[in-house]
KEROMAR-976059 format. One record per residue (C-alpha): residue in one letter; x, y, z. Coordinates in steps of 0.02 Angstrom, whole numbers. Layout:
N
R  dogu       u       v       w
R     A       X       Y       Z
...
This chain:
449
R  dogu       u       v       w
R     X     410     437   -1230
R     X     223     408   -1165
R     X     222     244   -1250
R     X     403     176   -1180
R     X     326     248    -991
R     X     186     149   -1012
R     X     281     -31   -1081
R     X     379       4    -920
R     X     228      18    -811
R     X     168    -157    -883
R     X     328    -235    -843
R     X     340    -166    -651
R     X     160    -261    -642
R     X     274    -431    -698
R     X     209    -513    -510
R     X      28    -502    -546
R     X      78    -572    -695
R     X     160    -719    -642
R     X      44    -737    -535
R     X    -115    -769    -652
R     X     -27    -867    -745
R     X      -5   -1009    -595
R     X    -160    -960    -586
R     X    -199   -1032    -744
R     X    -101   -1185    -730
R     X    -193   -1205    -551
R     X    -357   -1224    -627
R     X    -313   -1314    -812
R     X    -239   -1424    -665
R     X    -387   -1454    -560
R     X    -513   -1461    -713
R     X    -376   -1600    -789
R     X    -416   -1667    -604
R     X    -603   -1691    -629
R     X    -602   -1784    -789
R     X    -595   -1970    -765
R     X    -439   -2055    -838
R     X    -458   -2154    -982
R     X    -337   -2302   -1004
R     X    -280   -2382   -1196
R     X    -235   -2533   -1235
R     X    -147   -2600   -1417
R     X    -153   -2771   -1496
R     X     -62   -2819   -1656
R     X    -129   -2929   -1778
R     X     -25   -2973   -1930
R     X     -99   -3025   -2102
R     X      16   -3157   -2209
R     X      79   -3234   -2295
R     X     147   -3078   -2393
R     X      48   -3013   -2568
R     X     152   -2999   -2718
R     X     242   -2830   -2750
R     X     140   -2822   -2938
R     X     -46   -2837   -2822
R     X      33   -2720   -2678
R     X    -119   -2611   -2718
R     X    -245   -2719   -2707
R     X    -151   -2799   -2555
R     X    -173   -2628   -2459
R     X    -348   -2584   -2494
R     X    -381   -2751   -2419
R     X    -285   -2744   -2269
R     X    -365   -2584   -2247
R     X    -547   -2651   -2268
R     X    -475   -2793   -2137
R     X    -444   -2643   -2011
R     X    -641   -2587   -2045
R     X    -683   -2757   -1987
R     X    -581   -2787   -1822
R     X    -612   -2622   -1775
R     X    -805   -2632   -1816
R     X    -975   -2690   -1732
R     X    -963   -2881   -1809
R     X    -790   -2917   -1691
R     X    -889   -2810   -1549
R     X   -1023   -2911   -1537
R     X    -916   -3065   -1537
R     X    -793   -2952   -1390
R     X    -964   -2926   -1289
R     X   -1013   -3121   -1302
R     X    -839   -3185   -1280
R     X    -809   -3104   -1133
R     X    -985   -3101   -1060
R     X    -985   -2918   -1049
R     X   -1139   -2811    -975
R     X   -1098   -2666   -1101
R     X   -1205   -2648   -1263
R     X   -1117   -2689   -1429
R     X   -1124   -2510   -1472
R     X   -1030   -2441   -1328
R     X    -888   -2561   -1356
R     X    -890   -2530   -1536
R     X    -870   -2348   -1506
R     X    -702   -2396   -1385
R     X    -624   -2495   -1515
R     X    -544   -2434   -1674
R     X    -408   -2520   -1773
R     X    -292   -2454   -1896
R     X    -147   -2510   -2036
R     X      41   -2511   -1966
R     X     113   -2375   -2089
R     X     211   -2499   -2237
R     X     170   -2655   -2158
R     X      16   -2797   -2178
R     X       3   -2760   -1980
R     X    -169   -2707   -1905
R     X    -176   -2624   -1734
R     X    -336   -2629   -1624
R     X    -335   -2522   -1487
R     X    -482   -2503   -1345
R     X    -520   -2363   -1215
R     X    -577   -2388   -1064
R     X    -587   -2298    -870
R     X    -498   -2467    -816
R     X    -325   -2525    -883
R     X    -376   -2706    -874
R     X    -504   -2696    -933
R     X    -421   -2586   -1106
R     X    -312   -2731   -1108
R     X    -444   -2870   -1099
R     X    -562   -2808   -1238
R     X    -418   -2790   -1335
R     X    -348   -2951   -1335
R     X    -510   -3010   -1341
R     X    -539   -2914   -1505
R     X    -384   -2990   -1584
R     X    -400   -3147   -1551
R     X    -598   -3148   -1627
R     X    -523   -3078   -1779
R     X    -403   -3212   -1805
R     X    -524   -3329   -1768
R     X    -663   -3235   -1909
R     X    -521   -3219   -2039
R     X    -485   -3408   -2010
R     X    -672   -3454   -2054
R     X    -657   -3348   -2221
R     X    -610   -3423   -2400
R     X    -464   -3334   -2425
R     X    -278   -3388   -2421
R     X    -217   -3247   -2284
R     X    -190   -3315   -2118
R     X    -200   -3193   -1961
R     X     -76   -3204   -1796
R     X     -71   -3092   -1634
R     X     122   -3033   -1634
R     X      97   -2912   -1499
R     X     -29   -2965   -1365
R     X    -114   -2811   -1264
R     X     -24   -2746   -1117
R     X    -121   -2674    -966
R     X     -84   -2484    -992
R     X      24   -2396    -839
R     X     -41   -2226    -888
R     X    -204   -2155    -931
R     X    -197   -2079   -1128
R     X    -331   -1944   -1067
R     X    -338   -1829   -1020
R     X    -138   -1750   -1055
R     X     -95   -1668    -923
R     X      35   -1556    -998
R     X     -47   -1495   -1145
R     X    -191   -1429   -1043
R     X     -63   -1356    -890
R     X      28   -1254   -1043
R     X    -153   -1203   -1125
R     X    -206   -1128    -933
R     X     -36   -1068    -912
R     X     -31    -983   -1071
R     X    -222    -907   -1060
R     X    -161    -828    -891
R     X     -15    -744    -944
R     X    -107    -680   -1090
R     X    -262    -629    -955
R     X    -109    -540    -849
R     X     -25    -439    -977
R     X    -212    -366   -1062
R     X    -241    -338    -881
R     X     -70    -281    -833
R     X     -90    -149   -1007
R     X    -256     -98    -969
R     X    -173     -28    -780
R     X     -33      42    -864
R     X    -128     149    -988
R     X    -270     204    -858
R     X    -140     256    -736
R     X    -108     440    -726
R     X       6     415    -563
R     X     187     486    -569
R     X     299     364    -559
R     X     483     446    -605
R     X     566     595    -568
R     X     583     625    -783
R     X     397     636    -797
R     X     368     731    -614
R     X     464     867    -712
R     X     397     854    -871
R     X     212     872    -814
R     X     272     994    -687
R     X     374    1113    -790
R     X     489    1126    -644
R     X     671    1030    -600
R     X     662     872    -479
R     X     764     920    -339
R     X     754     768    -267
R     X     691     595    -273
R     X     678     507     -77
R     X     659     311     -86
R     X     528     215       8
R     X     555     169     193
R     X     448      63     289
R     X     509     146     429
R     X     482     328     410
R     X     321     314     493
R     X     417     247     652
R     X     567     359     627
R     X     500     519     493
R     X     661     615     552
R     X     832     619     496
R     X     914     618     655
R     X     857     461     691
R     X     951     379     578
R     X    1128     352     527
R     X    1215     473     413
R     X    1231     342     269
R     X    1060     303     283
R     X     974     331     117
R     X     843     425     177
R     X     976     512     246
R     X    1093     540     105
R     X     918     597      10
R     X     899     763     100
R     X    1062     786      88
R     X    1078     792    -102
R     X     894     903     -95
R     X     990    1015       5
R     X    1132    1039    -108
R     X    1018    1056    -241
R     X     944    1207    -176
R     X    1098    1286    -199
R     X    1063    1283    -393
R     X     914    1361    -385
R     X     922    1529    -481
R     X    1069    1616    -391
R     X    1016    1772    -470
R     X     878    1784    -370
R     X     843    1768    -177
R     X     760    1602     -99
R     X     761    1647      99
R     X     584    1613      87
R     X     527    1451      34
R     X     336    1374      46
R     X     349    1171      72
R     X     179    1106      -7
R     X      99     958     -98
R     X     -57     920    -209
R     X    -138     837     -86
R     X    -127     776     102
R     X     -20     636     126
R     X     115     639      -1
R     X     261     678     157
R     X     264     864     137
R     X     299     902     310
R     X     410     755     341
R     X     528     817     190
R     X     509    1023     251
R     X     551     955     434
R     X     708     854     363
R     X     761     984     259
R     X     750    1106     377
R     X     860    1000     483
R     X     992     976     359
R     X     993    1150     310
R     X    1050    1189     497
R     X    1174    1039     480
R     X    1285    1137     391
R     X    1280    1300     503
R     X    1148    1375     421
R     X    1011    1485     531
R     X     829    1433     472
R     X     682    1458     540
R     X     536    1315     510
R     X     373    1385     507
R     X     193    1260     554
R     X     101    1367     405
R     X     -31    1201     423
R     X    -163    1282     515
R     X    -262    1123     515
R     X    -171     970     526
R     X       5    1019     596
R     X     118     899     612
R     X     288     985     641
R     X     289    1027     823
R     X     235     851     836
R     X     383     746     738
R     X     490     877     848
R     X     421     881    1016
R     X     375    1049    1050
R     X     227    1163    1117
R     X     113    1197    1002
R     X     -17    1297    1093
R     X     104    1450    1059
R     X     175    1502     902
R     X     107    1570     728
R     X     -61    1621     778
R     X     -46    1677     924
R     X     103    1779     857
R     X     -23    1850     721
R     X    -150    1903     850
R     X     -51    1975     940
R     X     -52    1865    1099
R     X     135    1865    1109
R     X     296    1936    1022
R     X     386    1832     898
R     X     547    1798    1010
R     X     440    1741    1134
R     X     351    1597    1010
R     X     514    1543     917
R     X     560    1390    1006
R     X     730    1311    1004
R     X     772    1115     924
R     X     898     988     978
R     X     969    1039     818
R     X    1094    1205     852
R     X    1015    1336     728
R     X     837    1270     700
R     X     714    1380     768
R     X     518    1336     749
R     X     377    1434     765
R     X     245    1313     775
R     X      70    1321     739
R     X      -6    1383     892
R     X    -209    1378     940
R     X    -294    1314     785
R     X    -417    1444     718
R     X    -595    1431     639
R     X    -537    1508     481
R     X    -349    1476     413
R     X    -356    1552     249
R     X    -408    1744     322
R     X    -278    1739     435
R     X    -150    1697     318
R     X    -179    1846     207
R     X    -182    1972     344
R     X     -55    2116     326
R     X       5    2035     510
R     X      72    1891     397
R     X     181    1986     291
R     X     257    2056     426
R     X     270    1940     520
R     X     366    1841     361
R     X     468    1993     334
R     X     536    1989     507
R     X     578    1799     483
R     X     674    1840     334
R     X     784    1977     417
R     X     825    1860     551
R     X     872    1684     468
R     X     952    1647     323
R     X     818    1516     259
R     X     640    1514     309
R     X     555    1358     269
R     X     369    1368     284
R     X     262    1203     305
R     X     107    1233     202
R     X     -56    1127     171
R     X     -89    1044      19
R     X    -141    1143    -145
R     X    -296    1085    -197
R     X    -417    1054     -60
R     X    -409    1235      26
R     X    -311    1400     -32
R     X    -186    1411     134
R     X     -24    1347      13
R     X     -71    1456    -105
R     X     -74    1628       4
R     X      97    1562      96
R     X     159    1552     -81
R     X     124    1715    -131
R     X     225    1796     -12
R     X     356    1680     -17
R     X     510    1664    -136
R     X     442    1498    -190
R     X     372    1339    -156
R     X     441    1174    -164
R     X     300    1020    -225
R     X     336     848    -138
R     X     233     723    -248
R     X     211     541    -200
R     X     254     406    -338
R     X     128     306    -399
R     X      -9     398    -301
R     X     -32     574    -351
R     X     -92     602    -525
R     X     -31     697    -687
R     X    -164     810    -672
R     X    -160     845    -492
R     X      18     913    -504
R     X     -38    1003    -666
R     X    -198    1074    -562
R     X     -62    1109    -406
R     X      65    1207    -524
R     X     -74    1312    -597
R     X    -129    1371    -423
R     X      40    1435    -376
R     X      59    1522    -559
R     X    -116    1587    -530
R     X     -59    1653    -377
R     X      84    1735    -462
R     X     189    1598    -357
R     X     352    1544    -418
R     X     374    1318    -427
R     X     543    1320    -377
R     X     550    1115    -403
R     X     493     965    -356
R     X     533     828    -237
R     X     460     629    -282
R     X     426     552    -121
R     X     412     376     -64
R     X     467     281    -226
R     X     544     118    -253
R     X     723     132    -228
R     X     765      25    -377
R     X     664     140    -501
R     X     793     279    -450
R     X     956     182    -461
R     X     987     281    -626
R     X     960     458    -541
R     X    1100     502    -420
R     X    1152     392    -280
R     X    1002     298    -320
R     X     914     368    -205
R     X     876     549    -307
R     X     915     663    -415
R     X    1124     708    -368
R     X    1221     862    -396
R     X    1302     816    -570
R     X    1093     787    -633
R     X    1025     941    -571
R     X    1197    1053    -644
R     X    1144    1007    -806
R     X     972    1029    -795
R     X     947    1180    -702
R     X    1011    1301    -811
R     X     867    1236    -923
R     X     737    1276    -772
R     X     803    1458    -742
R     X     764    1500    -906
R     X     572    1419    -909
């Protein structure tokens, strides 16, 4: 399974990919840019008349020791005073080679050179001396230019498309080692089947990335087909799976760490839950960055701690929402030391009295890890619910955050994968988490853990 998770992470990478590999092509492209074209140029020279078909052996090594000549220093030198060339006999003996036409008496000279005309002048001129030298010889073959040298439209080096596909092909292969190399060092949850198999707890829900939430975090801003939307609704419905044995008025809404959309998804939840006639009470239990009485517009100076102290009764902090049925009690005047005041006997009281009054209490903890606040809320609590960000938080985080509630002899009621690509979830659900007809089959399985 680890190994199929992992081929799946390299192919989500596909982009970086792609984009190496033009990468690659980019720079085989501007290094094929740099090189100075280099122009050819052909000449034919035939050798007749014909040798008999009994000395064809003899006829061929000669032809071929013809080719050493017209492609060697004697016709170079005669190229170089010919044409009253600047160049040393060497270097134009290195640009010209010549070579037998496969099955024929046919010798081919060919020349390189940065200029096309000039290709196409040495190697005429090359030809012709050779015809010329063979002439002079005391032999009975002749020699005859049948194919005079062309200037050259395009350069013969350097290819351009070889050397595109080699840098194209070197950056894909630099992408995918790269792309592997992510995939196996990343420890991020990334779908709601491995959220619940490192978690050891059912995914009640899966909510799809909007680049809007930070705009709009609440429900109620949106329309009811929304997917955001039609997410909370299916983690509210869920709920309704979880262990009906056993009560879950009281439910602790906490993540690994900050910034994973905890309160966002208690504040939505909470909002749903009332949707459907439901009393709940939603309770700022984050004592040192609350954000609840903010996404709903409330006071904050009043509410839990104050309650706790004292200060004021309970009816008196509970403070009404648009939405009929949702009462908050927000967080009130920050104190200097969270985590004492949440394990006063006050607090279990104070929960106690929630309970008897609403029919869900949904309390808005801090994360797990950095300070002890979630854990203490979860203690006295039903349950708590983990909202874990794909691709962000880490295996072992939500292994670290799961041991701190089962430390605290805290139930995990589930999980909840926030902010993940909606197309990774189109095979959970609506597409947009886990639905009904998922979490039927699975919790069962989860009651019994």
């Amino acid at each position: 399974m680890r190994a199929s998770l992992r081929w799946s992470a390299v192919l989500r990478r596909w982009p970086s990919v792609a984009a190496l590999t033009l990468v690659g092509v980019g720079l085989a492209a501007a290094a094929v840019a740099q090189v100075p074209p280099r122009f050819e140029a052909q000449a034919d020279v035939l050798i007749s008349p014909p040798v008999e078909q009994s000395t064809s052996a003899a006829a061929g090594r000669t032809v071929e020791s013809y080719a050493h000549v017209l492609g060697g220093r004697l016709i170079a030198a005669d190229v170089v005073k010919d044409l009253g060339l600047s160049s040393s006999v060497a270097s134009i003996d290195d640009r010209l080679s010549a070579e037998v036409v496969d099955g024929t008496s046919v010798l081919r000279v060919s020349t390189t050179d940065e200029s096309a005309a000039e290709a196409a002048r040495i190697s005429q001129a090359a030809a012709d001396s050779f015809v010329a030298w063979l002439g002079k010889q005391d032999t009975q073959l002749a020699a005859v230019v049948v194919a005079k040298a062309d200037v050259p439209v395009d350069p013969a080096s350097p290819q351009r498309l070889p050397w595109l596909v080699l840098g194209g092909l070197v950056g894909l292969l630099l992408g995918v080692l790269i792309a592997i190399r992510r995939a196996v060092s990343d420890t991020s949850i990334r779908t709601p089947a491995e959220l619940e198999e490192v978690s050891g707890a059912p995914v009640l829900g899966a909510v799809a990335y909007d680049r809007t939430a930070t705009q709009t975090p609440l429900i109620t801003a949106l329309g009811t087909h929304h997917p955001r939307y039609e997410a909370v609704r299916i983690l509210r419905t869920n709920l309704q799976f979880l262990d009906i044995d056993r009560d879950n008025k009281v439910i602790t809404i906490t993540s690994s760490v900050a910034g994973e959309g905890k309160t966002t998804t208690a504040t939505n939840l909470a909002i749903a839950l009332a949707q459907t006639g439901t009393q709940v009470a939603l309770v700022e239990g984050d004592l040192r960055r609350p954000r609840v009485s903010e996404y709903l517009g409330i006071e904050k100076t009043v509410g839990l701690t104050t309650v706790l102290v004292g200060r004021v009764d309970l009816d008196a902090a509970l403070q009404q929402t648009s939405t009929p049925g949702l009462d908050v009690l927000a967080s009130g005047a920050l104190p200097p030391n969270p985590s004492e005041i949440l394990q006063t006997n006050a607090m279990k009281v104070l929960v106690s009295e929630l309970r008897q009054r609403f029919d869900v209490v949904l309390i808005d903890a801090p994360p797990l890890l950095p300070v002890t606040d979630a854990s203490l809320l979860a203690s006295i609590s039903d349950g708590a619910i983990l909202v874990v960000r794909h691709g962000e938080t880490g295996r072992e985080a939500v292994r670290a955050a799961a041991g701190r509630l089962q430390a605290v002899g805290a139930r995990l009621l589930g999980t909840v994968l926030s902010m993940s690509p909606a197309k990774e979830l189109t095979g959970y659900g609506y597409g947009y988490g886990y639905g009904p007809e998922y979490f039927a089959k699975t919790a069962g399985g989860a009651r019994k853990r």
